[in-house]
C-alpha positions in Angstrom: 32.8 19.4 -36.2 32.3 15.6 -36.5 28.2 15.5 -36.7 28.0 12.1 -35.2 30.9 10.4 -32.8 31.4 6.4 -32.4 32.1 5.5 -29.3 33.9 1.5 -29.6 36.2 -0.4 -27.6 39.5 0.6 -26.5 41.3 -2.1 -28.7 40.7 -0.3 -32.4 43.7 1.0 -33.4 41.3 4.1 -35.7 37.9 5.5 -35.1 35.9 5.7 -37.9 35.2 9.3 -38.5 32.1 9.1 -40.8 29.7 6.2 -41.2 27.0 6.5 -42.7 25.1 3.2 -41.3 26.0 2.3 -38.0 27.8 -1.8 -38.4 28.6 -4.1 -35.4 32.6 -4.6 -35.6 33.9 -7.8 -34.4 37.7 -8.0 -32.8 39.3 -10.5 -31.4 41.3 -9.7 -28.5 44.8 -11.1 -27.8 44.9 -13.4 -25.1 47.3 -12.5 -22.2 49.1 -16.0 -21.3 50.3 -15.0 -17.9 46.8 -14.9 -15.8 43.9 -17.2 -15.3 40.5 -16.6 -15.0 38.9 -17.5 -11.5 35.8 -15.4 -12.3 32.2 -17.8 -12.2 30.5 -19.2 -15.4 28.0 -16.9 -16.2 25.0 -19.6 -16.4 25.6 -21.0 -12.8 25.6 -18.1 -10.7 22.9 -17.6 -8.3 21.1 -14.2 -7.9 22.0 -14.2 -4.0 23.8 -12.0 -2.1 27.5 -11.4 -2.3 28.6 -14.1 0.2 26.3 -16.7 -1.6 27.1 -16.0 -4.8 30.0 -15.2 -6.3 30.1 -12.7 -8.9 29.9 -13.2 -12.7 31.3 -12.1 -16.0 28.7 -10.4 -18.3 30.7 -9.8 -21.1 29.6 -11.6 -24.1 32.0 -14.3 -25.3 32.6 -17.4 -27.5 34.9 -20.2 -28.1 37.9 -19.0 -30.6 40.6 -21.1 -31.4 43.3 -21.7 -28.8 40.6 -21.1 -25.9 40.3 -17.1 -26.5 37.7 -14.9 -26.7 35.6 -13.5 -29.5 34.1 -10.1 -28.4 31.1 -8.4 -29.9 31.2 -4.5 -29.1 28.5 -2.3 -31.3 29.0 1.4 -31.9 26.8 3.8 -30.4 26.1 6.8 -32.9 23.6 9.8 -32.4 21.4 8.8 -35.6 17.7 9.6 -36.4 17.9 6.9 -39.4 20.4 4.0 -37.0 18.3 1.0 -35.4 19.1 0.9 -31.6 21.7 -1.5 -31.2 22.8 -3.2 -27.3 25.8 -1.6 -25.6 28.9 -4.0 -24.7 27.7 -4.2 -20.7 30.5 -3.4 -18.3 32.1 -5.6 -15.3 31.7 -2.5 -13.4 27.7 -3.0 -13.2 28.0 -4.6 -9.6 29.9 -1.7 -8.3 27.2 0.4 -9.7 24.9 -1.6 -7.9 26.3 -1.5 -4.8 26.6 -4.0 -2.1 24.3 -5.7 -0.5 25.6 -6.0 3.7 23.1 -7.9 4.4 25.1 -10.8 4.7 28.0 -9.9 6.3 26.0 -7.7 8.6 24.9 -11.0 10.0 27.7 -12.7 9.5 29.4 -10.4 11.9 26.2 -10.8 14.7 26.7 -14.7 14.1 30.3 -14.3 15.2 29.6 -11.8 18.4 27.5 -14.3 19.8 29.8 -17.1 19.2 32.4 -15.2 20.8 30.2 -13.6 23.9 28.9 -17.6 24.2 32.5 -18.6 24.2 33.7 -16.7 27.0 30.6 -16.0 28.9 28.1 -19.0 28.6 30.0 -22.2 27.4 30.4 -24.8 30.4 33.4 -24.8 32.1 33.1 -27.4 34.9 36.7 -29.0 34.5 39.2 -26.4 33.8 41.8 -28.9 35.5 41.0 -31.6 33.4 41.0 -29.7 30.2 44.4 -28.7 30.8 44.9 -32.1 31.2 43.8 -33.0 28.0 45.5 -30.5 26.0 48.5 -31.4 27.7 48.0 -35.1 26.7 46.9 -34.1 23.1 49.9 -31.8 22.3 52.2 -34.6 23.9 53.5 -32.5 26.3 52.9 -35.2 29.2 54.3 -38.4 29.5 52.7 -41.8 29.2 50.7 -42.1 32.6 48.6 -44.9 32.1 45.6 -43.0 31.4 43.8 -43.8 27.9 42.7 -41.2 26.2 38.4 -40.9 25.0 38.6 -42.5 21.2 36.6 -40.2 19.8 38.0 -36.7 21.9 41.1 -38.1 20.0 40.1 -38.6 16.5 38.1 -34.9 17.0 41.3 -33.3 18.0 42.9 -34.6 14.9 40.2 -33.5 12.7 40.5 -30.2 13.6 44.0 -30.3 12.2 42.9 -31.2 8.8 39.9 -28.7 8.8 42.7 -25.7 8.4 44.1 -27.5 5.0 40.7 -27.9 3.4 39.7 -24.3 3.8 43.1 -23.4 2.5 42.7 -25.2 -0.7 39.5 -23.5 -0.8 40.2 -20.4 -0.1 43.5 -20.0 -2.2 43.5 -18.7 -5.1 39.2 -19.0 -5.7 38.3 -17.1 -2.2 40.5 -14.1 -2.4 38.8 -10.4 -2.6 39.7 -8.6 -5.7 37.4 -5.8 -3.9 38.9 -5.3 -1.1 42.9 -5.5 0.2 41.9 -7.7 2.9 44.4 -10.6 2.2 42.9 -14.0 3.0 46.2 -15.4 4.6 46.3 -14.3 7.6 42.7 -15.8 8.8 44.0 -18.8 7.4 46.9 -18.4 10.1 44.6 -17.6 12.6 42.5 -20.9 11.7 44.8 -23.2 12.7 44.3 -22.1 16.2 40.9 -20.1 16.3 39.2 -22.8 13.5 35.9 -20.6 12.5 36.4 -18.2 14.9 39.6 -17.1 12.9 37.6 -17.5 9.4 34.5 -15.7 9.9 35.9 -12.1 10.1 37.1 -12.9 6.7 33.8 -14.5 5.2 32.4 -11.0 6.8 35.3 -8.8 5.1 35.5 -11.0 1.8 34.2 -9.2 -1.6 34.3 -11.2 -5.0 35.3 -11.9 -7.4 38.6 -13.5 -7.2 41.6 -11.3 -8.9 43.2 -13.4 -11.7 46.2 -15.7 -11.2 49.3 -15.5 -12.9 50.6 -18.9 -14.8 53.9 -18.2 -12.8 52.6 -18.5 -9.2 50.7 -21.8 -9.9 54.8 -23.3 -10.0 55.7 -21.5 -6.3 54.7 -22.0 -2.8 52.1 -22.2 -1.5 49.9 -23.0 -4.8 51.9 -25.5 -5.8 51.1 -27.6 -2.8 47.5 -26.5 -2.4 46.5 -27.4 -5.7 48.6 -30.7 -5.8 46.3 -33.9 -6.0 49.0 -35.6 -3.4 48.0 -33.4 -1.1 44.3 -33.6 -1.7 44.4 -37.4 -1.7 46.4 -37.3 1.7 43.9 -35.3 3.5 41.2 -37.1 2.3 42.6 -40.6 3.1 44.0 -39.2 6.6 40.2 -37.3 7.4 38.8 -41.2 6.9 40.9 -43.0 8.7 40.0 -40.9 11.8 36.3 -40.8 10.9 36.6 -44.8 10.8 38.6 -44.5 14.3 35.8 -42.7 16.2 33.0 -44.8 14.4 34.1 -47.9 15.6 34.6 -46.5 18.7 31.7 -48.7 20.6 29.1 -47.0 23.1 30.6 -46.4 26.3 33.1 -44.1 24.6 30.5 -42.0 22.9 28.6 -41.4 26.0 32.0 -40.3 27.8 32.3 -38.0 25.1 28.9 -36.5 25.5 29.9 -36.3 28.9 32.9 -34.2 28.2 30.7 -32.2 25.6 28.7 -30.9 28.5 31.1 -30.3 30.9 34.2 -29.2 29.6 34.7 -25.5 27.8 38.1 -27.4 25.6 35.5 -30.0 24.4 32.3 -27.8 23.9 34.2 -24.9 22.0 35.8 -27.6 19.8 33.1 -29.5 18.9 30.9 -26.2 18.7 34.0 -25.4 16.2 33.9 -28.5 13.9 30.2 -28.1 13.4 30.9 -24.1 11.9 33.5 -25.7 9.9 31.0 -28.1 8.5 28.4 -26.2 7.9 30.5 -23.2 6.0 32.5 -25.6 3.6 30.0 -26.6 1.4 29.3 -22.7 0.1 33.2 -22.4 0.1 33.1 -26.0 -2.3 30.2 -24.0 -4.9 32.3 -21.4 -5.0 35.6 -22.7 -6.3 33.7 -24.9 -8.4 31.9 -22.3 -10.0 35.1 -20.0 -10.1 36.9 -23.2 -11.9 33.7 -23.5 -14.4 33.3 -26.9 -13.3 29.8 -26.3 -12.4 28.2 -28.5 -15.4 29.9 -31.6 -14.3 31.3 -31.1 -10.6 27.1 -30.1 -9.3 26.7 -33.5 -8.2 29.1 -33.1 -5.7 27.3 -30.2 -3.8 25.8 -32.8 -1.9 28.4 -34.8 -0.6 30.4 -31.8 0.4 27.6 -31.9 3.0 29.7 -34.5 4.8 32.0 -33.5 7.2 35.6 -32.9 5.9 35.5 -36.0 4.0 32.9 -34.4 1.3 35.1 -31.1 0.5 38.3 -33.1 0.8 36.8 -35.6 -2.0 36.0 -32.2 -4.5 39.6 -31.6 -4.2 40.7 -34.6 -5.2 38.4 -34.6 -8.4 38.6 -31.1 -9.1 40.4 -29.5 -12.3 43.6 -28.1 -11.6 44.1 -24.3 -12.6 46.6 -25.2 -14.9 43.6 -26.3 -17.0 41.3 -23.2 -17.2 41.5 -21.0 -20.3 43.2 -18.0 -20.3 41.5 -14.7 -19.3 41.0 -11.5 -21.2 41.9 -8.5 -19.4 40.5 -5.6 -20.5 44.3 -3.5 -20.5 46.1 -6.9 -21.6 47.2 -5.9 -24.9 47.2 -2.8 -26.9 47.0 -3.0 -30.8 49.4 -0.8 -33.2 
């Protein structure tokens, strides 16, 4: 029998059958060109919960040559005379763990009530006239000689943008690589529902992120989401309406407040752009974090505080994927 076993990671070609001292052996795995790493910088992540943190790499690493990884395992053996030596830590730990449903426990509450206040407690004075006004807002009524409330307008319009943002959020950094809830369709269901559509998913959604393959950076829809022309458009368009309304001069605004308290189309919506709001700036620290941009991109944590036009300036500024370093998976490559 062998008296004492080595137990080292999968990428040594031999196992050293007797050793008399036990030695740290360095490898350096082969990089696997096709997939990106979306997984968080180990020194920014919080110690939250899962939907307010995303989840980090513990793997010990360092910079090696063209951006790959140097990986330190040590080898384990059943020795009176060997010093204890740390064990390579898994990226299993958090399923050991467990999960923590706190959050989306009340996640999920948040959303009943939003739905049981939608349909059951939300004002609904004018149902005429916001039929009306959707019918004006989709065009689907003719010119009529009434003008339409300034700001109600540049709201409406708004909303349409808020759909993009969270897509370029969401895709590729806000997938579950956890779960096989796909983020698409909520995304789908946004551009009608807004955060009524997203929160099942922020309930459902388990990091990390699964990695990205070079290819699909080049195809639909990536390749649009991730495009700075695209960013840049949103963020000009999202200004020009926020200018719009704010010049908009008092009489307007206290139409609109009117409407607010009246009508369920105007209440919902404006009940809708504040979720939006309030959610992006989490969905902004986690790509940024998931991009490693952390270090120089934390300033704009604050910023994305401001409605649309913060998240849609971090897309503008932030690195492409194209730029990340490769990542290391664990089955990658196999050494003869």
């Amino acid at each position: 029998m062998i008296a004492n076993s080595s137990l080292i990671s999968s990428n040594f070609s031999s196992l050293p059958l007797k050793n008399p001292r036990p030695r740290a052996h360095l490898q350096a795995q082969t990089p696997n060109p096709r997939l990106l790493s979306l997984r968080p910088s180990r020194g920014t992540a919080l110690k939250i919960s899962n939907f307010l943190k995303p989840h980090t790499c513990k793997t010990s690493s360092f910079p090696f040559q063209k951006k790959g990884l140097l990986q330190v395992c040590h080898s384990v053996l059943d020795s009176k005379d060997s010093e204890k030596e740390p064990i390579l830590e898994s990226e299993t730990n958090d399923e050991k763990e467990g999960r923590d449903w706190t959050t989306s426990i009340l996640l999920f509450v948040l959303w009943g009530a939003l739905m049981y206040y939608v349909f059951n407690l939300a004002p609904n004075q004018t149902p005429s006239t916001d039929e009306y006004f959707l019918r004006k807002l989709l065009n689907l009524k003719g010119d009529d000689g009434f003008e339409m409330n300034q700001v109600l307008v540049s709201l409406w319009y708004i909303m349409g943008l808020w759909p993009l943002v969270f897509s370029m959020l969401l895709l590729p950094t806000g997938r579950s690589s956890k779960s096989k809830i796909p983020v698409w369709p909520f995304l789908v269901l946004s551009c009608f529902g807004g955060a009524y559509g997203l929160l099942p998913y922020f309930v459902l959604w388990r990091p990390p992120p699964p990695p990205v393959e070079e290819s699909e950076l080049g195809k639909w829809p990536l390749n649009f989401l991730e495009s700075k022309l695209t960013a840049g458009i949103t963020l000009a368009a999202g200004l020009g309406l926020f200018l719009y309304a704010g010049l908009a001069n008092g009489d307007v605004w206290k139409e609109f407040y009117q409407y607010f308290r009246e009508s369920k189309f105007i209440h919902i919506m404006s009940l809708d752009f504040t979720l939006l709001s309030a959610f992006a700036p989490f969905w902004v620290y986690n790509d940024m974090t998931a991009r490693k941009w952390f270090d120089k991109g934390s300033w704009l944590l604050p910023i994305s505080l401001v409605p649309l036009l913060g998240p849609a300036l971090y897309l503008v500024l932030r690195p492409s994927l194209s730029e990340m370093p490769v990542s290391l998976g664990s089955t990658s490559s196999e050494q003869k």
